[in-house]
Chimera marker file (.cmm) of the C-alpha trace (Angstrom):
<marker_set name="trace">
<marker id="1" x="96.838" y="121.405" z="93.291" r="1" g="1" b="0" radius="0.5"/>
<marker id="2" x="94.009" y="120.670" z="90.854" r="1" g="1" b="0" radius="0.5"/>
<marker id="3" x="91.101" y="118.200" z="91.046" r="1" g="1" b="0" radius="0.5"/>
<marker id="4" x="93.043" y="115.997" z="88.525" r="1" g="1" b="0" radius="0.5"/>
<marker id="5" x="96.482" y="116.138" z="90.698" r="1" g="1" b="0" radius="0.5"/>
<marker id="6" x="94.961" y="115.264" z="93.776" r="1" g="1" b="0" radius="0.5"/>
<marker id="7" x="93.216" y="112.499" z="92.264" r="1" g="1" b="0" radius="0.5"/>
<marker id="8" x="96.456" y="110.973" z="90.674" r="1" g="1" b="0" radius="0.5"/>
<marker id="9" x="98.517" y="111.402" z="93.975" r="1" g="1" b="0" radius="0.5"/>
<marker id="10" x="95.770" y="109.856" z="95.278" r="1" g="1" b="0" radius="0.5"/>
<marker id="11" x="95.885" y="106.933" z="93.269" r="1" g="1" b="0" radius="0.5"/>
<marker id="12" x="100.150" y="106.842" z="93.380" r="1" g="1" b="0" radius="0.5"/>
<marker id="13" x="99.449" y="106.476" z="97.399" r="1" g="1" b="0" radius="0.5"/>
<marker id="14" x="96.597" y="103.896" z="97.039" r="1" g="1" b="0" radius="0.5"/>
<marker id="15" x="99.505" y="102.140" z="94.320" r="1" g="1" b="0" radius="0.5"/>
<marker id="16" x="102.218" y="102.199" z="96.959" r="1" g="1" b="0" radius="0.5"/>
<marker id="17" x="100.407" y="100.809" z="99.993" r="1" g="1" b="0" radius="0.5"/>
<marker id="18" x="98.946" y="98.044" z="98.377" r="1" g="1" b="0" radius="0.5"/>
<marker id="19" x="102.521" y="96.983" z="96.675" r="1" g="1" b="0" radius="0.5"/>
<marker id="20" x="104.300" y="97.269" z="99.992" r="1" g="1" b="0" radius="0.5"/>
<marker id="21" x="100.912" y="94.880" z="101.172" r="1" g="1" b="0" radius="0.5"/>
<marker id="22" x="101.946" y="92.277" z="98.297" r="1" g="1" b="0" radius="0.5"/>
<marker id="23" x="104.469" y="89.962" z="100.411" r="1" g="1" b="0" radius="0.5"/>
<marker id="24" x="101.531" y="89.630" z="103.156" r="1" g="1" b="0" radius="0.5"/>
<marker id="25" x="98.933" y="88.602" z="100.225" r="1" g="1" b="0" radius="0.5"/>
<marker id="26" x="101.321" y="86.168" z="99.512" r="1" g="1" b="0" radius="0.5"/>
<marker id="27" x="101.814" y="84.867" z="102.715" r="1" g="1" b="0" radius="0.5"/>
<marker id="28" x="97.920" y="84.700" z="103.300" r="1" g="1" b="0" radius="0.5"/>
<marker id="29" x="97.877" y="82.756" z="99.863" r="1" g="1" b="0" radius="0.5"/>
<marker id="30" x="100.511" y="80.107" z="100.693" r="1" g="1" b="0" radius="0.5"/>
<marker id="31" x="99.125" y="79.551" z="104.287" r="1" g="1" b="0" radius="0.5"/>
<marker id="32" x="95.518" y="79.001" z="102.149" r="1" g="1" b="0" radius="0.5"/>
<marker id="33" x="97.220" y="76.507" z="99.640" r="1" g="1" b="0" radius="0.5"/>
<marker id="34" x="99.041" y="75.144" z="102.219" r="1" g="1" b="0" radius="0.5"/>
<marker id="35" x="95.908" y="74.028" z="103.638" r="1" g="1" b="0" radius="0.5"/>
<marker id="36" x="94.711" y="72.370" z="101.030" r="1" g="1" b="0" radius="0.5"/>
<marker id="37" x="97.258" y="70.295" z="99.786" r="1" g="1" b="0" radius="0.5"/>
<marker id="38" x="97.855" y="69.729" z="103.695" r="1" g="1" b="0" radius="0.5"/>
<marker id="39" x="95.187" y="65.960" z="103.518" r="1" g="1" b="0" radius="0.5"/>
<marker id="40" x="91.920" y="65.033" z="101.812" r="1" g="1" b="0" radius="0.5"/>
<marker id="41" x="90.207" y="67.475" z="99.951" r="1" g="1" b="0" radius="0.5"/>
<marker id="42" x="88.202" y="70.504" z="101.962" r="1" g="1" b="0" radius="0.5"/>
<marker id="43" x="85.893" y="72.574" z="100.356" r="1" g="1" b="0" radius="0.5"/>
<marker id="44" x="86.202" y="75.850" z="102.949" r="1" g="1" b="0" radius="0.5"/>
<marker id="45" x="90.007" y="75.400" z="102.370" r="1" g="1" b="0" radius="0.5"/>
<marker id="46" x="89.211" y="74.955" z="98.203" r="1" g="1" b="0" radius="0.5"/>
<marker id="47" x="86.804" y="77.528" z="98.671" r="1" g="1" b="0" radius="0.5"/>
<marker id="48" x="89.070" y="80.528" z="100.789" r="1" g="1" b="0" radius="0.5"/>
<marker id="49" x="92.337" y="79.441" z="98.694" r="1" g="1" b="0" radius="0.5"/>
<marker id="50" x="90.195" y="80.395" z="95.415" r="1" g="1" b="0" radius="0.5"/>
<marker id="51" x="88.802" y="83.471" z="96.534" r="1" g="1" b="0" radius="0.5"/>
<marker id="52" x="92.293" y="84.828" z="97.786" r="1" g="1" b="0" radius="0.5"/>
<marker id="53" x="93.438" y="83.940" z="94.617" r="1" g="1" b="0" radius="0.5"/>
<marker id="54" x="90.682" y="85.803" z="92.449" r="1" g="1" b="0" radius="0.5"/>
<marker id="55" x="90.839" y="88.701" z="94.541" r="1" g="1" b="0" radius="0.5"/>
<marker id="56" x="94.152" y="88.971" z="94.110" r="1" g="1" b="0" radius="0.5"/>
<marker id="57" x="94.115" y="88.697" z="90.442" r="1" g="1" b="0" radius="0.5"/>
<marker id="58" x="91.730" y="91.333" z="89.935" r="1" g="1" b="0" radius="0.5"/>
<marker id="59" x="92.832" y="93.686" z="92.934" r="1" g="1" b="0" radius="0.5"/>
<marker id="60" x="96.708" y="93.416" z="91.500" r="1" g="1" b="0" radius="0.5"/>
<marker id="61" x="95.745" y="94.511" z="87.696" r="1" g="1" b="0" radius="0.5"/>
<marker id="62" x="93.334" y="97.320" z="89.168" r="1" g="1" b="0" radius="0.5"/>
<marker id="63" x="96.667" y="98.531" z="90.828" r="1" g="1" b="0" radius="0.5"/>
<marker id="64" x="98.966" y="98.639" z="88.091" r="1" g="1" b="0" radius="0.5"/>
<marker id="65" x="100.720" y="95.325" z="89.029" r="1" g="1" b="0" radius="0.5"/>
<marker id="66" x="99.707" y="93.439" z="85.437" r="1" g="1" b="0" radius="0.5"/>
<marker id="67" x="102.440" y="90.529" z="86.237" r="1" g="1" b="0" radius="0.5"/>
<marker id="68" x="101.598" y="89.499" z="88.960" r="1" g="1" b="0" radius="0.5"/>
<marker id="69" x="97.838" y="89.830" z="88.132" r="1" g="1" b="0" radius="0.5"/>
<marker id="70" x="98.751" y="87.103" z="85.408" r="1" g="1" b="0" radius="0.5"/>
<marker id="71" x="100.184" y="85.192" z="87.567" r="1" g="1" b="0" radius="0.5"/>
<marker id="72" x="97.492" y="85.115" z="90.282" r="1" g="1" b="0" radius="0.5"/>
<marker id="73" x="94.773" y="84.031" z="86.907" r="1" g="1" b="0" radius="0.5"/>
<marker id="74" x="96.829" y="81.254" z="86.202" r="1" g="1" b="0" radius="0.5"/>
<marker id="75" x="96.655" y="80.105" z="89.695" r="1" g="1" b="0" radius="0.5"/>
<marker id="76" x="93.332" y="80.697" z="89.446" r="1" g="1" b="0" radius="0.5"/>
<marker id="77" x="92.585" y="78.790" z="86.156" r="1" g="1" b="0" radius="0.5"/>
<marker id="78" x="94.310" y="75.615" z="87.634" r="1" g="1" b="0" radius="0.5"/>
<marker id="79" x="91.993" y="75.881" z="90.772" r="1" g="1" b="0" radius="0.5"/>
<marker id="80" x="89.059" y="76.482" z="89.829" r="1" g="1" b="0" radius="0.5"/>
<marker id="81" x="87.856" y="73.268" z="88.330" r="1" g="1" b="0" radius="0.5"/>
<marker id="82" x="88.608" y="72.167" z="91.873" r="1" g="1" b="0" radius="0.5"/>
<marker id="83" x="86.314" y="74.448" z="93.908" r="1" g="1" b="0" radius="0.5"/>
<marker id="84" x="83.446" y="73.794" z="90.498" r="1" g="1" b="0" radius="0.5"/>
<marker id="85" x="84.011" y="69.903" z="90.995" r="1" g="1" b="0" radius="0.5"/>
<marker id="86" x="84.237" y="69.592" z="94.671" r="1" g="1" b="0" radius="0.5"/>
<marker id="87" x="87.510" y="67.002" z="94.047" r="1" g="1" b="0" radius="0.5"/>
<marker id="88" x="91.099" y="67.533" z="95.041" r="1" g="1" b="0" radius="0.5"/>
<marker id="89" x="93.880" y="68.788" z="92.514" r="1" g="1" b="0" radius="0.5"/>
<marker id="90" x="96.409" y="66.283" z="91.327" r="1" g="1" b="0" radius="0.5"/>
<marker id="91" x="99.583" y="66.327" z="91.510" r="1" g="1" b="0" radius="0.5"/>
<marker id="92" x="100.853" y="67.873" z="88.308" r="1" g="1" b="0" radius="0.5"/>
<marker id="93" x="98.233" y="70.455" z="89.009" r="1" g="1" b="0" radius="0.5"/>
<marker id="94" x="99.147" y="71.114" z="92.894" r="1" g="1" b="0" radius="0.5"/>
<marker id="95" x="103.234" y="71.213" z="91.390" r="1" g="1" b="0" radius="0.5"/>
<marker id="96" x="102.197" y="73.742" z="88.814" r="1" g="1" b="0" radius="0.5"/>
<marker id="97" x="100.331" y="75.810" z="91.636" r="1" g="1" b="0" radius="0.5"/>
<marker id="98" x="103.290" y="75.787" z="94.075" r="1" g="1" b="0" radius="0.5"/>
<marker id="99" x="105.717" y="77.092" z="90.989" r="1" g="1" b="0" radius="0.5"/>
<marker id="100" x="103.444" y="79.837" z="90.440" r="1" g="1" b="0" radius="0.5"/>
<marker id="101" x="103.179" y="80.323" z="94.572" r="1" g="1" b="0" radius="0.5"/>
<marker id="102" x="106.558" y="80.367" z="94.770" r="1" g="1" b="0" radius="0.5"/>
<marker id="103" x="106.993" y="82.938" z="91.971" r="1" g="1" b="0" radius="0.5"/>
<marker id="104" x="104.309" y="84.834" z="92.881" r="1" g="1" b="0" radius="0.5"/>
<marker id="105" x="106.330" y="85.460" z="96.205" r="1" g="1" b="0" radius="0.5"/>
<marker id="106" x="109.175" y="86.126" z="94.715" r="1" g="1" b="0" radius="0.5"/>
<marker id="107" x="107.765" y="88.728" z="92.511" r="1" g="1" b="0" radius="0.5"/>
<marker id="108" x="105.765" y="89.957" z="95.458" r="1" g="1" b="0" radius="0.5"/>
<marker id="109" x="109.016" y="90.936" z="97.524" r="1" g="1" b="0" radius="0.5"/>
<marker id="110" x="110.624" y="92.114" z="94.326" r="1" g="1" b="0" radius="0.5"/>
<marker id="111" x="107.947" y="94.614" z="94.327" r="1" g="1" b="0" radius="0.5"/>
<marker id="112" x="107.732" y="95.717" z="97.603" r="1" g="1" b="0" radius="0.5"/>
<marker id="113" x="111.543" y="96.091" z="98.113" r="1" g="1" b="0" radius="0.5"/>
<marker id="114" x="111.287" y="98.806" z="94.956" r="1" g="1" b="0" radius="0.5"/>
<marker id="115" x="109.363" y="100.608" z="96.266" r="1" g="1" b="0" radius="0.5"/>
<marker id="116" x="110.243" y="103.872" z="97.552" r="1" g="1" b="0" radius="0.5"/>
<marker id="117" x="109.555" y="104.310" z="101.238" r="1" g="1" b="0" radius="0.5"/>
<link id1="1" id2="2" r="1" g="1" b="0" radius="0.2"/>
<link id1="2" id2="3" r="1" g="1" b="0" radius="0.2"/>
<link id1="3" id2="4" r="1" g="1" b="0" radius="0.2"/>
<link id1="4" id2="5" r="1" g="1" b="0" radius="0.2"/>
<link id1="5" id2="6" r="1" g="1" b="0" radius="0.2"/>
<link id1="6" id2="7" r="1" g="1" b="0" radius="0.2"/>
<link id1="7" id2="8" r="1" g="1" b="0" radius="0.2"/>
<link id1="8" id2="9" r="1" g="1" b="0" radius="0.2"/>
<link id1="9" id2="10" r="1" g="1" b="0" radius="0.2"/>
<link id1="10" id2="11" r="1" g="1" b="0" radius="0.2"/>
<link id1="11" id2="12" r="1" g="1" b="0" radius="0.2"/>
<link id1="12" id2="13" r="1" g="1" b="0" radius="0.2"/>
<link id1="13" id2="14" r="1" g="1" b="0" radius="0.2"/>
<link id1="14" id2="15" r="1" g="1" b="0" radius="0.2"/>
<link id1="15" id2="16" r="1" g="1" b="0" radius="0.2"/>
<link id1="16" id2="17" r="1" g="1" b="0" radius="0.2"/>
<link id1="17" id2="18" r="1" g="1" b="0" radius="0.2"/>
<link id1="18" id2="19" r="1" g="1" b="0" radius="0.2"/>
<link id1="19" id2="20" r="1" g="1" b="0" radius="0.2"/>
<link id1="20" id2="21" r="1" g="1" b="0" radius="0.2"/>
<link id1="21" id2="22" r="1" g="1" b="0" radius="0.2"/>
<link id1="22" id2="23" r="1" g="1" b="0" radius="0.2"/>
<link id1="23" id2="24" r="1" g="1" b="0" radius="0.2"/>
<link id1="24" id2="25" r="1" g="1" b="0" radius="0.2"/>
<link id1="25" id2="26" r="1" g="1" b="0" radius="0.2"/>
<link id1="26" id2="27" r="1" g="1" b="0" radius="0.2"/>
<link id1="27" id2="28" r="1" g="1" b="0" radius="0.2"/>
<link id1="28" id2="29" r="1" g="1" b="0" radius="0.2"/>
<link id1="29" id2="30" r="1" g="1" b="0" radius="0.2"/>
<link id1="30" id2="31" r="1" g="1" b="0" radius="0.2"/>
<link id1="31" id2="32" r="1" g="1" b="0" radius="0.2"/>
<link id1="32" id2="33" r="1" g="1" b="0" radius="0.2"/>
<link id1="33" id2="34" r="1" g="1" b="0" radius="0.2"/>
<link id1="34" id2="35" r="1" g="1" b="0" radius="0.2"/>
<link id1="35" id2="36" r="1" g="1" b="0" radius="0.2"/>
<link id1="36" id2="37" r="1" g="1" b="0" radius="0.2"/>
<link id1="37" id2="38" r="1" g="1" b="0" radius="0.2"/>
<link id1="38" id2="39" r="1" g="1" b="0" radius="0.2"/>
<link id1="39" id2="40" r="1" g="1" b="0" radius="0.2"/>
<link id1="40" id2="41" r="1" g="1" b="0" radius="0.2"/>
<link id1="41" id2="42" r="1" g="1" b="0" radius="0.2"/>
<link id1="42" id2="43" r="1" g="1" b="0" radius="0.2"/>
<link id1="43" id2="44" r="1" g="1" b="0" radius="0.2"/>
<link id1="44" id2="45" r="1" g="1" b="0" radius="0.2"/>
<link id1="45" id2="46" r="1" g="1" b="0" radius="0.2"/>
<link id1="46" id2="47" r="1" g="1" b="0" radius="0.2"/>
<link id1="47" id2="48" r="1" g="1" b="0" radius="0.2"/>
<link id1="48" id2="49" r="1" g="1" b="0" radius="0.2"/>
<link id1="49" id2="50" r="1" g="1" b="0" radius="0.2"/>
<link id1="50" id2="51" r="1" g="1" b="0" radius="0.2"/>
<link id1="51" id2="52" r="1" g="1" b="0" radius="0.2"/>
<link id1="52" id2="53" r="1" g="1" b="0" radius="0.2"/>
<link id1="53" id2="54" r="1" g="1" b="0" radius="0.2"/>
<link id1="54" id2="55" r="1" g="1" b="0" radius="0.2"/>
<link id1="55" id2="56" r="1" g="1" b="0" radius="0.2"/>
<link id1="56" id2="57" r="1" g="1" b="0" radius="0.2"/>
<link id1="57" id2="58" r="1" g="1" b="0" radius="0.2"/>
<link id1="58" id2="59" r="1" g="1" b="0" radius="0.2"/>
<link id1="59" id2="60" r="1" g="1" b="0" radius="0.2"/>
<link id1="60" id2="61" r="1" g="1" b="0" radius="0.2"/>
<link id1="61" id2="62" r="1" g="1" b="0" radius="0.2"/>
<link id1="62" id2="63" r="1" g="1" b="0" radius="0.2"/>
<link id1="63" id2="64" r="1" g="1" b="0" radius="0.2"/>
<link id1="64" id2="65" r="1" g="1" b="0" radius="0.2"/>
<link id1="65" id2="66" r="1" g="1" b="0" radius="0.2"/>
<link id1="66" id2="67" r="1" g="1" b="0" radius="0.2"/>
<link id1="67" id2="68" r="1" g="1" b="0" radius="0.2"/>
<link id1="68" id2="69" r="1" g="1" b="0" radius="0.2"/>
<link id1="69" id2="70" r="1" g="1" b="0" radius="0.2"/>
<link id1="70" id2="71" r="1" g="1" b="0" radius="0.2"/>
<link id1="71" id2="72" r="1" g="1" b="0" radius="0.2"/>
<link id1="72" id2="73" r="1" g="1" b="0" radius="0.2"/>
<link id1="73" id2="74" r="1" g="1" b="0" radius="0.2"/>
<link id1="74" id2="75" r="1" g="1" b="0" radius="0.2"/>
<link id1="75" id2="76" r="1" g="1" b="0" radius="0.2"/>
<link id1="76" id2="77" r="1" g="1" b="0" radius="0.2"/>
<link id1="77" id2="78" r="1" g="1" b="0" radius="0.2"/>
<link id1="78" id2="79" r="1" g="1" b="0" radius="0.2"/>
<link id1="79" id2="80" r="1" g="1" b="0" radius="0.2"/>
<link id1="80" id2="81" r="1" g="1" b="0" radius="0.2"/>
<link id1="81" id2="82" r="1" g="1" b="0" radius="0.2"/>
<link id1="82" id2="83" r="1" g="1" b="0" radius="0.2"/>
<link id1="83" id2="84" r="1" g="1" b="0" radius="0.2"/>
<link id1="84" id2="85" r="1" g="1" b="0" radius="0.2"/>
<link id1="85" id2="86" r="1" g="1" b="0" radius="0.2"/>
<link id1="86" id2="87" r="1" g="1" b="0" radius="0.2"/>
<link id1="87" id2="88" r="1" g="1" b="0" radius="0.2"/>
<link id1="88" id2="89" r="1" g="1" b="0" radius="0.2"/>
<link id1="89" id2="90" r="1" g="1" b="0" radius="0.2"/>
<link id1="90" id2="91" r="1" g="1" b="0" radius="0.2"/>
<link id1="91" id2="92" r="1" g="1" b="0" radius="0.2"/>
<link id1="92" id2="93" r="1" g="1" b="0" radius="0.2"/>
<link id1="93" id2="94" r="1" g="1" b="0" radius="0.2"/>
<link id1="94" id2="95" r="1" g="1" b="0" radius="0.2"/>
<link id1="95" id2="96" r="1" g="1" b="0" radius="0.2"/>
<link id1="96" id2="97" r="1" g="1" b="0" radius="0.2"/>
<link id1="97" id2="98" r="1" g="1" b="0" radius="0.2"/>
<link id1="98" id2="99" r="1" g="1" b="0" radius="0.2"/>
<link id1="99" id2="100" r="1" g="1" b="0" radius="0.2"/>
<link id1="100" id2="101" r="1" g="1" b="0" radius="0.2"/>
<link id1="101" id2="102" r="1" g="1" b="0" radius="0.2"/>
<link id1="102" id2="103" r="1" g="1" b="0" radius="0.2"/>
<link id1="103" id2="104" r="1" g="1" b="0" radius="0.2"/>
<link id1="104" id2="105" r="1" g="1" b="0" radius="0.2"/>
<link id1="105" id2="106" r="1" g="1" b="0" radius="0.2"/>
<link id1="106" id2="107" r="1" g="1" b="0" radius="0.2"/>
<link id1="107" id2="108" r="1" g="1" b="0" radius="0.2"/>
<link id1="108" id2="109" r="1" g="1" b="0" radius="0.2"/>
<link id1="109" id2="110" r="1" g="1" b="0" radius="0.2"/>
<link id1="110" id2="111" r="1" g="1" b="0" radius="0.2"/>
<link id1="111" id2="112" r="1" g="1" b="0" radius="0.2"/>
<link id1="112" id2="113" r="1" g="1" b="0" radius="0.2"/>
<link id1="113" id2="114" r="1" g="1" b="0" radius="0.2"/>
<link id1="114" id2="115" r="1" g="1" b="0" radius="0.2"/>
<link id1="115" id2="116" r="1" g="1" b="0" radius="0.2"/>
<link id1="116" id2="117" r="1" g="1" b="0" radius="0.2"/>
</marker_set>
């Protein structure tokens, strides 16, 4: 096999494991926002909520997973005035966040479930 072969199964293998990890990103995300629209504003629960998201909106278009990725910036976007400000979301921000959390794990599973074992 040649250098350029390895390196590209390499990278198919790196692909696979981390779309078959998507559903448990999601979870990790929706037990994070579940914190913080759980009472008064928090910033560690602000603060951990935002970088799950961030991470996974870079991490998921490094991977090859461009939709989601778009979905996780959006997220994102609506948070991070939020974590900037120190104040809570409102509420047609925190609906707009749990449509996209709720999409996002939808599309998570999607992924994971096509995904040959």
């Amino acid at each position: 096999m040649s250098d350029l072969a390895t390196v590209q199964a390499q990278l198919a293998s790196l692909r696979k494991r981390y779309g078959l990890a998507l559903p448990q990103k999601s979870a990790a995300l929706d037990a994070a926002f579940a914190q913080v629209f759980a009472g008064p504003w928090e910033e560690q629960a602000c603060s951990t909520a935002y970088r799950l998201i961030h991470s996974l909106a870079g991490s998921s278009g490094t991977y090859g997973y461009p939709e989601i990725s778009g979905v996780a910036r959006a997220i994102e976007h609506l948070i991070k005035p939020c974590v900037d400000a120190r104040a809570p979301l409102g509420d047609p921000g925190k609906t707009q966040v749990k449509e996209l959390l709720s999409r996002l794990r939808g599309m998570a599973a999607d992924t994971a479930s096509q995904i040959p074992e």
